[in-house]
C-alpha positions as CSV (number, residue, x, y, z in Angstrom):
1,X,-11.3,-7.2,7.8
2,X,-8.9,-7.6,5.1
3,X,-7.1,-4.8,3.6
4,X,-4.9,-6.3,0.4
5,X,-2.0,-4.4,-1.7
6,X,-3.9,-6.2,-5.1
7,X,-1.5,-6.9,-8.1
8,X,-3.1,-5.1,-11.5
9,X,-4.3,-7.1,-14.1
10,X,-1.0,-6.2,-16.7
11,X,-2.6,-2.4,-17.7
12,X,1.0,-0.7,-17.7
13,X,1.1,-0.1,-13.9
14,X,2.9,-1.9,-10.8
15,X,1.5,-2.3,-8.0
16,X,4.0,-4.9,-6.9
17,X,4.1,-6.8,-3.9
18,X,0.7,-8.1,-2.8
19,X,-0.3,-7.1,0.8
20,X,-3.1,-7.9,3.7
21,X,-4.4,-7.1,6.6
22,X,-6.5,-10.2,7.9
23,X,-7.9,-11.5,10.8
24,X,-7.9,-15.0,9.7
25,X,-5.4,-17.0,7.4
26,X,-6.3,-19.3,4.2
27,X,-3.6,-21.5,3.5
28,X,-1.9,-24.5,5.2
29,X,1.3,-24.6,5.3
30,X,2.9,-28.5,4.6
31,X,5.8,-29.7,6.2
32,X,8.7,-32.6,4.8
33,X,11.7,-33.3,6.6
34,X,15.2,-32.6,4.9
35,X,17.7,-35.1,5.0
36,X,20.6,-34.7,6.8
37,X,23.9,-35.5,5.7
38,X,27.0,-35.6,7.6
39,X,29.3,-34.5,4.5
40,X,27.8,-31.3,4.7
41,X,30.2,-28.5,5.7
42,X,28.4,-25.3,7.6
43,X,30.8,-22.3,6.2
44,X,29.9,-18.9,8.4
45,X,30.9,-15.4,8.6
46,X,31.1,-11.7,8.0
47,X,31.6,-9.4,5.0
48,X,32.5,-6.1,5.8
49,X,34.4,-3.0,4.1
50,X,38.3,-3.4,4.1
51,X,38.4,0.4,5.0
52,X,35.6,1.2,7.3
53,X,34.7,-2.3,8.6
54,X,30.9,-1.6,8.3
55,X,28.9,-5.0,7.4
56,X,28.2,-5.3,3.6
57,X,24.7,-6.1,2.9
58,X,23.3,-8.1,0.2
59,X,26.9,-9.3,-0.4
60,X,26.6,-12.8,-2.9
61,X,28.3,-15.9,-1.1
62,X,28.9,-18.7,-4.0
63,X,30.3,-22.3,-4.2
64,X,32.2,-21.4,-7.4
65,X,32.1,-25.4,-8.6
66,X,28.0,-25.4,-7.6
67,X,25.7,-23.3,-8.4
68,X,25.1,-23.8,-4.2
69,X,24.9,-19.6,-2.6
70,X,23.7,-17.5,-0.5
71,X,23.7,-13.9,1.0
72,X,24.5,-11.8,3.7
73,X,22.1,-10.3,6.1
74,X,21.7,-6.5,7.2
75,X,24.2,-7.2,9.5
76,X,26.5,-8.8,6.8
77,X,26.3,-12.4,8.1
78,X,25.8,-15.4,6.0
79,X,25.9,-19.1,6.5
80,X,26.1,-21.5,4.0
81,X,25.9,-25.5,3.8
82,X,27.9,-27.3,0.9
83,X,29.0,-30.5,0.5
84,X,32.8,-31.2,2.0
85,X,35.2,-31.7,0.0
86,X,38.6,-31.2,0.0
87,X,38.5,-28.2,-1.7
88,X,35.9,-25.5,-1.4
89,X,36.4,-22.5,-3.4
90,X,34.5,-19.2,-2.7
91,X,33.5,-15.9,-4.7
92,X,32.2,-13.1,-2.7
93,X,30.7,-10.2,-4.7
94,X,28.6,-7.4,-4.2
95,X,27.5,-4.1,-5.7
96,X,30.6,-1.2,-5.4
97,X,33.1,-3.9,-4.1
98,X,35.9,-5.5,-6.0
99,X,35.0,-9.5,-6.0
100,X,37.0,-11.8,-3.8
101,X,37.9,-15.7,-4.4
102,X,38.7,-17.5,-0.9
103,X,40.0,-21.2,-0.2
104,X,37.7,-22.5,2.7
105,X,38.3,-26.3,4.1
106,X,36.2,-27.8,7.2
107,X,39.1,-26.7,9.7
108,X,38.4,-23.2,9.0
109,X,34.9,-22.6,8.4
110,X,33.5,-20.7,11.4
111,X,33.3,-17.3,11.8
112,X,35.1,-16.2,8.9
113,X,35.8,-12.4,8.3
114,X,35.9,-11.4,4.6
115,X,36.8,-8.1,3.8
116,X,36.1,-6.3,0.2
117,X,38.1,-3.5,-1.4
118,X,35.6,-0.8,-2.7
119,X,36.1,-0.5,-6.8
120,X,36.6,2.6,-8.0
121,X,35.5,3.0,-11.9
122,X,35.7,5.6,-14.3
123,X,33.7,5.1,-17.7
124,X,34.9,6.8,-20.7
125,X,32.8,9.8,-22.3
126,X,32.3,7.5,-25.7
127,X,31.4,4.3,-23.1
128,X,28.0,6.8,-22.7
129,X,27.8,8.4,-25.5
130,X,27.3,4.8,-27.6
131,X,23.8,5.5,-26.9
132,X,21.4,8.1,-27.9
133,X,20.7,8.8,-23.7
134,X,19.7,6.8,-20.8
135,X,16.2,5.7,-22.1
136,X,17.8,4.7,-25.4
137,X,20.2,2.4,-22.8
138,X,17.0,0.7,-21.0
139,X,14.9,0.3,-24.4
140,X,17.9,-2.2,-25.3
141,X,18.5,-4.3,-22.0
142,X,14.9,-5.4,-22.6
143,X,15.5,-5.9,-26.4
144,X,18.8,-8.0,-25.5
145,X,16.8,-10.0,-23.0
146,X,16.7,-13.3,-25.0
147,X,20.4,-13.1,-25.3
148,X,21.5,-12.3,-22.1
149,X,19.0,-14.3,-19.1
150,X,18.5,-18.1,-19.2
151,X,16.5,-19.2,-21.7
152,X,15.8,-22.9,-20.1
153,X,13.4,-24.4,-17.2
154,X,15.1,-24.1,-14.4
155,X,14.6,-25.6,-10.9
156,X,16.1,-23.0,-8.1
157,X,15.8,-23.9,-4.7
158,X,14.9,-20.7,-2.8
159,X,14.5,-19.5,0.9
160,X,12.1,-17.5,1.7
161,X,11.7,-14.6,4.5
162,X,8.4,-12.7,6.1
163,X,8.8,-10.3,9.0
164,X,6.0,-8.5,10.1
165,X,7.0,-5.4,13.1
166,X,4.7,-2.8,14.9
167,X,7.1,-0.2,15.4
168,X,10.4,-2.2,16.3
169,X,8.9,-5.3,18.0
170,X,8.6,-8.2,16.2
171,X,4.9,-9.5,15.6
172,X,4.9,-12.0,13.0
173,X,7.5,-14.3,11.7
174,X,7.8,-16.6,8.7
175,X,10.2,-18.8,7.0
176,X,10.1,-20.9,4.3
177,X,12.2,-23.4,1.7
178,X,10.6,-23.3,-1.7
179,X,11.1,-25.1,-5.0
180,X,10.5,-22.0,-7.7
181,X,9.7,-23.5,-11.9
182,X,11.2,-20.9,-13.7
183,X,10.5,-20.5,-17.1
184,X,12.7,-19.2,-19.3
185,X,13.1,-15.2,-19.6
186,X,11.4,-15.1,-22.8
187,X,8.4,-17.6,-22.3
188,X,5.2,-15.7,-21.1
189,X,4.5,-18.3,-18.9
190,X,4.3,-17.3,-15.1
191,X,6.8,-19.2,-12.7
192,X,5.5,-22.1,-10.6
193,X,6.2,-22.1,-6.9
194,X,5.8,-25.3,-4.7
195,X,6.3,-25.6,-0.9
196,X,9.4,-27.7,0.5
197,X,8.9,-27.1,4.3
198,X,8.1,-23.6,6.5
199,X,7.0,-22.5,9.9
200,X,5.5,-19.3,10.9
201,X,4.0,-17.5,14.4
202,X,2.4,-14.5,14.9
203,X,2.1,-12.5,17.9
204,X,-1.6,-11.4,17.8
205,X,-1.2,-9.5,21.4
206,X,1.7,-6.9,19.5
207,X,-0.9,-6.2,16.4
208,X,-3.5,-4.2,18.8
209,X,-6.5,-5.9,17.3
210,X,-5.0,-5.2,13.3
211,X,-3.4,-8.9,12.2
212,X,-0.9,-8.0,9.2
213,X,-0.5,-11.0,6.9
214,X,1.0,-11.5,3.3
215,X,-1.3,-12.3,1.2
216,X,0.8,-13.6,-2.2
217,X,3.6,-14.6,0.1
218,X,6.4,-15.8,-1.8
219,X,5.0,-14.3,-5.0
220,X,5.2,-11.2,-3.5
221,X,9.5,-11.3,-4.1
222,X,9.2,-13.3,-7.0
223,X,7.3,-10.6,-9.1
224,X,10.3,-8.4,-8.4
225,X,12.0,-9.8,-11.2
226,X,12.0,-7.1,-14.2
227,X,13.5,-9.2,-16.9
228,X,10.8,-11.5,-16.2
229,X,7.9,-9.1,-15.2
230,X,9.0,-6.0,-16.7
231,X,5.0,-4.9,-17.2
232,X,4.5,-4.4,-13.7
233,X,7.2,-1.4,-13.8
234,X,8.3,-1.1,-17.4
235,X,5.8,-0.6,-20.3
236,X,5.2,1.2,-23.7
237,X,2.6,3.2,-21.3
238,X,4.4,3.3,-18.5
239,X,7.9,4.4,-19.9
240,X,6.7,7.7,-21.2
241,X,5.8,8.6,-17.5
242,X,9.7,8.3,-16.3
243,X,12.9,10.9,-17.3
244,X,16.0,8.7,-17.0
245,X,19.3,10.0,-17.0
246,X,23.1,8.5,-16.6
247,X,24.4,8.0,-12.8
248,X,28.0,7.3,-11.6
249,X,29.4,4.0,-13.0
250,X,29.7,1.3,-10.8
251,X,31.2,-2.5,-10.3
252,X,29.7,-5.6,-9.7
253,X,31.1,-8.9,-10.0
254,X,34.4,-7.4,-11.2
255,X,32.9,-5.9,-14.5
256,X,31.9,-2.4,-14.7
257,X,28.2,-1.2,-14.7
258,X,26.2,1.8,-16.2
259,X,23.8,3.7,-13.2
260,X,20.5,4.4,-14.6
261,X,18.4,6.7,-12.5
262,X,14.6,6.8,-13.6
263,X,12.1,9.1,-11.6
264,X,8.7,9.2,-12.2
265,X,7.8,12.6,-14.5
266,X,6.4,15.8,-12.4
267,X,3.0,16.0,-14.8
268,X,2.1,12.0,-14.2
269,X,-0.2,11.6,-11.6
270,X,-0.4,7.9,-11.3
271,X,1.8,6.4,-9.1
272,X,5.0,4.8,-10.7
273,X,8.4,4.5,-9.3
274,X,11.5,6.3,-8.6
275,X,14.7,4.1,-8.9
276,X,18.3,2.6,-10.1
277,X,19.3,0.3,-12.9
278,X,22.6,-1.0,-13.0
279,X,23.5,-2.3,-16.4
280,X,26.5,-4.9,-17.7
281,X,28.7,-2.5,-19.7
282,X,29.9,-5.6,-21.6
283,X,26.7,-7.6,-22.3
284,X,24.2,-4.5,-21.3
285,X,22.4,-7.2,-19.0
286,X,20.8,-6.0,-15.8
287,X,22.2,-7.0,-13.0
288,X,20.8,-5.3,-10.0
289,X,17.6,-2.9,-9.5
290,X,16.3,-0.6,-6.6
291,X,13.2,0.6,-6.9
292,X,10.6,2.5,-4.8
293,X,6.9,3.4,-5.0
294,X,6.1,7.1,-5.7
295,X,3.8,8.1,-2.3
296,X,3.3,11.5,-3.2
297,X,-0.4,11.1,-4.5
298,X,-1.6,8.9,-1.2
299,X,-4.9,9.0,-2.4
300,X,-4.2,6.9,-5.6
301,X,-1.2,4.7,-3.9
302,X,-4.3,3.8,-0.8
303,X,-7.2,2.9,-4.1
304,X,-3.9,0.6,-5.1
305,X,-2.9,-0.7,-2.7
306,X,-6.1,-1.5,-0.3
307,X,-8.3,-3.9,-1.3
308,X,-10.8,-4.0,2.0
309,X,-10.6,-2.0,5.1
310,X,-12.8,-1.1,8.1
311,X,-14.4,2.4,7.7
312,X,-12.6,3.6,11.4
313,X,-9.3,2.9,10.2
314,X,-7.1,5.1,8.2
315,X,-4.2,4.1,6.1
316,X,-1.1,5.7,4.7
317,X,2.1,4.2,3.5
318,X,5.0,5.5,4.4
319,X,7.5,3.8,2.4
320,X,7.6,1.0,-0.1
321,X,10.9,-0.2,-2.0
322,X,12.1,-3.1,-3.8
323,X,15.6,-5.0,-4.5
324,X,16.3,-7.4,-7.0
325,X,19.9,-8.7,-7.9
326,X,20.5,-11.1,-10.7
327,X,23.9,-14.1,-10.9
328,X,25.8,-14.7,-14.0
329,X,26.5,-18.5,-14.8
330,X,28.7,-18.7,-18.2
331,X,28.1,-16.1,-20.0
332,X,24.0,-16.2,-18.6
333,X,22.2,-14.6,-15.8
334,X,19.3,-15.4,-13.6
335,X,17.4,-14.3,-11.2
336,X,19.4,-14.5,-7.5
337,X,17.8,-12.1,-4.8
338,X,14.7,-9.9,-4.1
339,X,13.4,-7.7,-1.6
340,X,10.3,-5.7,-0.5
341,X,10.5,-3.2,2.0
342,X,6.9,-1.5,3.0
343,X,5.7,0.6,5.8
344,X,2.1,1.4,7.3
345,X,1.2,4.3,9.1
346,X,-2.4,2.9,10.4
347,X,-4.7,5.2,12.8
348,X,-8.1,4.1,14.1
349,X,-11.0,6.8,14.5
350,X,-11.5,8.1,17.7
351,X,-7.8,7.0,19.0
352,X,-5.1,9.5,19.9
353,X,-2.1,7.6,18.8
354,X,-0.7,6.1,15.4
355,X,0.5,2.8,14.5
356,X,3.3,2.4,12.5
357,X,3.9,-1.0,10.9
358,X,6.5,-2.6,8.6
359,X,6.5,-5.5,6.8
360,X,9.9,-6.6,5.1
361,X,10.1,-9.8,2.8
362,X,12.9,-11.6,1.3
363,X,13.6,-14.6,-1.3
364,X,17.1,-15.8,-2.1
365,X,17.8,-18.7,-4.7
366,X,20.2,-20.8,-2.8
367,X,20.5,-24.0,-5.7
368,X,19.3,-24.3,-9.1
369,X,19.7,-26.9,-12.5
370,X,18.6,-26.7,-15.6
371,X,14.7,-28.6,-15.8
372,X,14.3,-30.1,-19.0
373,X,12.3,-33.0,-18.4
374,X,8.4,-33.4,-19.4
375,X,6.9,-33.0,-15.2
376,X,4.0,-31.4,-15.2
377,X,4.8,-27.6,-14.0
378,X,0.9,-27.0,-13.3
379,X,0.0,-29.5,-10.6
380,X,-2.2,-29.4,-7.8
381,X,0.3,-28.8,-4.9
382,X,1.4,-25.6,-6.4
383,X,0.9,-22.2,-4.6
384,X,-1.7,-19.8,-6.0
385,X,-0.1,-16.0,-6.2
386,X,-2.7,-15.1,-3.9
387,X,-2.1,-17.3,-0.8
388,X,-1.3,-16.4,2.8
389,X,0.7,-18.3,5.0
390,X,-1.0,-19.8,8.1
391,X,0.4,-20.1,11.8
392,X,2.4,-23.4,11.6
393,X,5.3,-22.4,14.9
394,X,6.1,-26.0,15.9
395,X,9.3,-25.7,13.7
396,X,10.4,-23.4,15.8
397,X,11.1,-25.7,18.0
398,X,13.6,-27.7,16.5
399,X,16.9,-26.3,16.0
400,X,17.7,-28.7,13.4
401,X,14.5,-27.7,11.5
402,X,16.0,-26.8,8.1
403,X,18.4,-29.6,7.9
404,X,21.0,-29.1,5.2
405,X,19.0,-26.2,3.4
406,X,20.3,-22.4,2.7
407,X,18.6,-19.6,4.3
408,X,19.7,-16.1,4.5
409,X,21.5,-16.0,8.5
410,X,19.0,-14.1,10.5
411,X,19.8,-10.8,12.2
412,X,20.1,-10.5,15.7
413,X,16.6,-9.3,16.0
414,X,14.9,-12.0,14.7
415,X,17.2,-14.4,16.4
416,X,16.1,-13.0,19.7
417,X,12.3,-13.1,18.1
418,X,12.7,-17.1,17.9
419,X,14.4,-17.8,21.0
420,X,11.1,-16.3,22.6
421,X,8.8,-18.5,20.3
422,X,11.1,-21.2,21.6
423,X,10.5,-20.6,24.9
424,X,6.8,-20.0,24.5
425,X,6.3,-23.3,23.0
426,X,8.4,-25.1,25.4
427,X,6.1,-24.0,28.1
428,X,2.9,-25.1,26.3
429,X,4.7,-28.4,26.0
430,X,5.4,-28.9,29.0
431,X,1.7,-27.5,30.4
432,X,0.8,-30.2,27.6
433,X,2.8,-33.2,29.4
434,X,2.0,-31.7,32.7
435,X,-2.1,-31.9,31.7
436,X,-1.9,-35.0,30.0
437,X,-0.2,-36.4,33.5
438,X,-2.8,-35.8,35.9
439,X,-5.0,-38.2,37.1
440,X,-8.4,-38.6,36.2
């Protein structure tokens, strides 16, 4: 059975994030070891709101003399691993929030509290009225695109987050470092993903009987990027189907932004999206999006987004929404953060009761350089934008697994999701040993 949320050839609609529901998975997963490295300096912490101490979420963590980052979790952790030196200089930003600068040395790198100071901003009336209206505003962050995003190879080191949950258990788990070939914003070329190391287990007993995978995995984030894939959201079709209008102003990274709002037109009946662009007042990049999948015609959104199902099983989403945040590095900016969120009601014929599944996924660039040598960007061991991760859950069992890569802290609830596959394999270890022990 496979049911697949299927990427459009480019025909003016998204249809973003690729999904599947699969009994059996495709793809082997490869695993190298990272080096470990006893300059490295583990920096951990919190980031929460100076005034109501509520976790920020999404909050950007950066080595200000590296391009080395990361970001906070829902529960506004974060851990990051830099080299130690004597001086280790870090900016915190994040949408809303004034930025803040911090000294960190080795002494005082655990569990750090960082507060942030909400900005308050006020655009002028002729800071809007510069432009025509909103649309006029959006038609010129695309036009300005060369100017404003990286227009180099570059070679990010990313991590890379699956979840898959049947209500609020956790059911399928996956985690992966990945080396991402970007081409530059204004090349049509697509982006070249390679596999650095990953682990994943899926509990096949919480699924009753329907096995969620990924199919597109990684890719699934990646294509999240507008200034990169604006045709899967933004087109000369698709544009005429969305009213846009000015928000409230904003700050990010200490510069004021312009709030876009775009909602999908009343008379359109395909589906499109409803959303938030937040533009560089200065530069009129775009820095962050928000996005989510109009589910009011759930006919058309099912056609879209299944590719195979069983006849007895019925499926409606419930929700689908996207993130995307982009970095500025001198004067440039790049892709830095994605999100999909997507949830599944799923009811089988002739049963009483509804499943309800969700299925979150995450990529954060945690490193990058410039790549301008001649290495072949199409080589075998790339991943095709159509794969699925298999079961590979022996990394699980070594808390050193990741070595001195970045990854996004995980939340308690998936902590407590890996202690048990912890414990589960340590018991068919040791029912290995015990087996292996006996006599003949």
């Amino acid at each position: 059975m496979e049911i697949s949320y299927l990427l459009p050839k480019k025909i003016g609609k998204l249809m973003s994030t690729i999904f599947l529901l699969i009994f059996l998975g495709t793809y082997t997963t490869t695993t190298l070891n990272a080096q470990t490295d006893t300059s490295i300096v583990a920096i951990n912490g919190q980031v929460v709101n100076i005034t109501t101490g509520a976790p920020i979420i999404a909050a950007s963590i950066q080595e200000v003399n590296s391009n080395t980052s990361t970001i906070t979790n829902t529960e506004g952790a974060f851990l990051l691993k830099i080299d130690n030196t004597e001086t280790i200089v870090l900016k915190i930003d994040a949408l809303g929030f004034k930025p803040k600068t911090i000294n960190v040395s080795k002494d005082n790198a655990k569990d750090l509290r960082i507060s942030l100071q909400t900005a308050s901003i006020e655009l002028t009336e002729v800071n809007i009225t510069s432009y025509k209206d909103a649309r006029d505003l959006v038609d010129k962050v695309f036009e300005k695109k060369r100017s404003n995003y990286i227009e180099n190879k570059t070679l990010m080191t990313t991590f890379y987050r699956e979840t898959i949950k049947k209500r609020n258990k956790n059911a399928s788990l996956a985690e992966a470092v990945l080396n991402v070939y970007k081409q530059p914003y204004g090349d049509s070329r697509e982006d070249v993903i390679k596999l650095v190391k990953s682990r994943k287990n899926t509990d096949y007993s919480k699924l009753d009987t329907i096995a969620l995978k990924l199919q597109g995995g990684p890719f699934s984030t990646l294509y999240i990027d507008l200034m990169k894939y604006p045709e899967y959201v933004f087109t000369s079709y698709t544009m005429e189907g969305y009213d846009f209008e000015f928000g409230p102003s904003s700050e990010i990274n200490g510069t004021p932004v312009y709030t876009v709002n775009f909602k999908q037109k009343d008379n359109v009946i395909d589906p499109l999206y409803n959303g938030k662009l937040y533009i560089n007042t200065n530069s009129l990049a775009l820095v962050k999006a928000t996005f989510n999948l109009n589910l009011s015609n759930q006919s058309e959104v099912i056609k879209l987004l299944v590719k195979r199902k069983p006849d007895n099983v019925r499926i409606k989403a419930k929700n689908i929404d996207y993130t995307v945040d982009y970095r500025e590095k001198d004067g440039k900016w790049y892709y830095g953060y994605s999100k999909a969120n997507m949830t599944f009601e799923v009811k089988k014929r002739r049963r009483l009761f509804k499943s309800i599944y969700s299925l979150t996924c995450e990529m954060a660039v945690t490193d990058w350089e410039l790549f301008d040598n001649a290495q072949d960007w199409t080589s075998r061991d790339k991943l095709s934008s159509s794969i699925i991760m298999s079961d590979e859950a022996s990394g699980f069992s070594d808390p050193k697994f990741w070595g001195e890569y970045n990854v996004i802290e995980p939340e308690k609830s998936i902590e407590s999701a890996i202690r048990k596959i912890q414990r589960r394999l340590q018991k068919e270890e040791g029912k290995t040993e015990a087996s292996v022990g006996k006599k003949p």
